[in-house]
C-alpha positions as CSV (number, residue, x, y, z in Angstrom):
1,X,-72.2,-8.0,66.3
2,X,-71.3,-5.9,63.4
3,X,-67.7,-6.0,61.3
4,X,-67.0,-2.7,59.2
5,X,-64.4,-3.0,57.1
6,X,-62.2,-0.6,54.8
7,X,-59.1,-1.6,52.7
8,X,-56.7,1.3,52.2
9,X,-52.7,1.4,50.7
10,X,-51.7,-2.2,52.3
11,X,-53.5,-1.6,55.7
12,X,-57.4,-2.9,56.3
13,X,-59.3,-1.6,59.1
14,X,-62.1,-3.7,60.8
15,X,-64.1,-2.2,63.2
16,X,-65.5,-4.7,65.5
17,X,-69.2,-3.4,66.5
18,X,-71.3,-4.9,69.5
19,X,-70.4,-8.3,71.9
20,X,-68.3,-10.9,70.5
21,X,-69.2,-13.7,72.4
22,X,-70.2,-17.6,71.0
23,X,-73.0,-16.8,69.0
24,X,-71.7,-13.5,67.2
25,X,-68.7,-15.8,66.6
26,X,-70.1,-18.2,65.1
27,X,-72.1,-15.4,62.9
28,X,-69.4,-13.0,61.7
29,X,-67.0,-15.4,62.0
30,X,-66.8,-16.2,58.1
31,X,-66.8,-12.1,57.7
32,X,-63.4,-12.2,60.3
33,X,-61.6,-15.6,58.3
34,X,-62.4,-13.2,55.2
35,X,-59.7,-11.1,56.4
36,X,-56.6,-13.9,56.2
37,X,-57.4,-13.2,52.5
38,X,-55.4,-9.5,53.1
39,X,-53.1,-11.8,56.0
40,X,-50.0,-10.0,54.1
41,X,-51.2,-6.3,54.7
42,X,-51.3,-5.1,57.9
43,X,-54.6,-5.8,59.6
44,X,-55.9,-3.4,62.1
45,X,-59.2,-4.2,64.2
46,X,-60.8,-1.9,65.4
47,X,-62.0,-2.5,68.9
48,X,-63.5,1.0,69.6
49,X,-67.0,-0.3,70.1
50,X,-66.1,-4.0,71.1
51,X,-68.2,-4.4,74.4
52,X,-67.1,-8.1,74.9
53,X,-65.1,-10.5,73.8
54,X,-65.4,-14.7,74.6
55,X,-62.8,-17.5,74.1
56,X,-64.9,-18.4,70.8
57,X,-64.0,-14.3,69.7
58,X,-60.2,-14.8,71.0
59,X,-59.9,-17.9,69.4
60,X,-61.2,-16.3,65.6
61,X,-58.3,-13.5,66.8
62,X,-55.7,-16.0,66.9
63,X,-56.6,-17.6,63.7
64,X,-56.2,-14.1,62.3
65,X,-52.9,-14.0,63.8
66,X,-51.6,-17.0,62.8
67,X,-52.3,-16.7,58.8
68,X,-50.7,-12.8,58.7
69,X,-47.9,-14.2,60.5
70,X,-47.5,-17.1,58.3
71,X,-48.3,-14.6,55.0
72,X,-45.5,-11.9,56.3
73,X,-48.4,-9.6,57.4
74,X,-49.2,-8.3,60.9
75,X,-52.3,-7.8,63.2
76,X,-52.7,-5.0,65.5
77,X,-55.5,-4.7,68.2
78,X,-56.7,-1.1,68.2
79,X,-58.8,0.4,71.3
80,X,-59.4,-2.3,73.5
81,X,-61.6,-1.0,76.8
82,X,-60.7,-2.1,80.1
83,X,-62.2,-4.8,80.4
84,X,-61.4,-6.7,77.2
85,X,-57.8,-5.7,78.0
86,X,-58.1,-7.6,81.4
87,X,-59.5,-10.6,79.0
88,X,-56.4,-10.1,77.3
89,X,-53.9,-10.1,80.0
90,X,-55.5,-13.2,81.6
91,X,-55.1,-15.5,78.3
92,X,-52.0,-13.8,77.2
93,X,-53.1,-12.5,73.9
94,X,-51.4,-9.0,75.5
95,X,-48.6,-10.7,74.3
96,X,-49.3,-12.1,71.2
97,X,-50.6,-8.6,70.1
98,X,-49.5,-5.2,68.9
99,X,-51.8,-3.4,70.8
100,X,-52.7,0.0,70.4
């Protein structure tokens, strides 16, 4: 699991790379949290190449959520696949979500 990320005018872009299941949580987790630093920007991840995610990679998600929306910032969920979107609609993070 890889995490690019590029800050640019108020808006930082993360591009989520690989499977993010418990044990690439528990690795780029810290690089994820990094981002409530920017929690008043607009964050956008990246989910392009995001083959999987687990309730550990949800769960570091929601965190995210929780400090922009706390900060007066805002998370959106960019290219989800089918599959993750599924993931999505089943924990109802579809909701919680800007998702484009």
């Amino acid at each position: 699991m890889k995490i690019n990320t590029k800050r640019q005018e108020g808006i930082v872009t993360a591009e989520l790379v690989g499977r993010l299941d418990t044990p690439a949580s528990q690795e780029v987790g810290n690089d994820l949290l990094v981002l409530q630093n920017d929690a008043d920007k607009t964050i956008i991840l990246d989910c392009t190449a995001l083959e999987y995610i687990s309730s550990s990679g949800l769960r570091l998600f929601l965190t995210l959520r929780k400090a922009a929306s706390q900060k007066g910032g805002k998370v959106i969920v960019k290219n989800i696949n089918d599959d993750i979107r599924s993931v999505f609609m089943m924990t109802g993070f579809l909701n919680l979500f800007e998702i484009i």
